[in-house]
N, C-alpha and C positions, 0 to 999 in steps of 0.2 A: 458369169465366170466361165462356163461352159464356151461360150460360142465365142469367147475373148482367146479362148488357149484355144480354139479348132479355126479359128482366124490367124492367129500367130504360128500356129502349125502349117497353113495352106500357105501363111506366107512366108515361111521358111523353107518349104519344100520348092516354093516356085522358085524365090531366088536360087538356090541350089540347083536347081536345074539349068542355070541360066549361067552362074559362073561355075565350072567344073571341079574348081579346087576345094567347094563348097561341098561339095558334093563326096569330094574325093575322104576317107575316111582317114588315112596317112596323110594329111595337111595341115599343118599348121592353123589356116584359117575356121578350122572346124573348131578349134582349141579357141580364137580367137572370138568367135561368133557365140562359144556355150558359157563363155567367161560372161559377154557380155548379159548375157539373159540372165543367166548368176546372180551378174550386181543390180539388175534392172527388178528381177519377181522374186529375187530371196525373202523381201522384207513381206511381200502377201504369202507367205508358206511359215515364216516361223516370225513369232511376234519381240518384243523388247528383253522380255525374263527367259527367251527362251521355248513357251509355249506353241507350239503345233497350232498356227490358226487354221489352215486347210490339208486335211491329209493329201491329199490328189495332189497338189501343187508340191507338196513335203517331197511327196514320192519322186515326182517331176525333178526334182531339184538335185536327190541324192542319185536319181539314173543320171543327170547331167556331167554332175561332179563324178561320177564312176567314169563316165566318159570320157573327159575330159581329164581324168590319171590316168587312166587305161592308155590314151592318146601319149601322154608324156612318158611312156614309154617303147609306145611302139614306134615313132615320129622320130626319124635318125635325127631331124635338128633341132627337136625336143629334147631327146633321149641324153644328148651330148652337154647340155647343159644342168650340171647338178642341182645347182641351186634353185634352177628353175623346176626339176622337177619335186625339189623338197620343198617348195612354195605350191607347185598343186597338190601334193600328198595334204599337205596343212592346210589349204581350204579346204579339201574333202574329207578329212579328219573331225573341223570343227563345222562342217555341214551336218556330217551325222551323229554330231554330238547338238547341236541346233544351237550353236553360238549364236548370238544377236546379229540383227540387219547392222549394227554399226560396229561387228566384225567384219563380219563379210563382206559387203559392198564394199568399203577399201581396199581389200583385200585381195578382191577378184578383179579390182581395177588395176591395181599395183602389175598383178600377174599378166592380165592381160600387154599392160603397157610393156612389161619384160619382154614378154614372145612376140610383138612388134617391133621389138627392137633390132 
């Protein structure tokens, strides 16, 4: 599990460095990229009832989604869109509240697909 997230981290830092908007902390695609990890490793961090399977990945999840609100407000074409920004308050809400994977992964697809739009 260790060398899966220090693999997924080498290879996010590299892509980021490769396209700048990646990188760029006011961009859109930053919101776009932690949405997707969101709906991808939510379900190995919190289990069906709710339970905590790996605290480390828990932790991972809830800096992601802080992130990624924190972002929807700094981000003028985030910021401009309400609804969008009261749809990531509500994933990050029910992150830290450890809503089920089949809250979440919807959920953060929905969103994602909005700020693509």
């Amino acid at each position: 599990m260790v060398i899966r997230k220090l693999f997924l981290l080498i290879s996010f830092l590299s892509f980021s460095l490769a396209l700048p908007a990646f990188a760029d902390p006011n961009s859109a695609r930053l919101v776009v990229h932690l949405l997707d990890y969101l709906a991808k490793d939510y379900p190995g961090a919190v289990g069906d009832e709710g339970k905590i399977i790996s605290e480390s990945e828990y932790a991972e999840q809830v800096e992601f989604a802080n992130t990624a609100f924190k972002a929807s407000q700094d981000i003028p074409e985030l910021n401009s869109a309400q609804e969008l920004k009261d749809s990531i308050k509500d994933l990050h809400d029910k992150i830290v509240a450890r809503a089920p994977p089949s809250v979440i992964t919807p959920l953060a697809r929905k969103i994602q697909a909005q700020v693509l739009a």
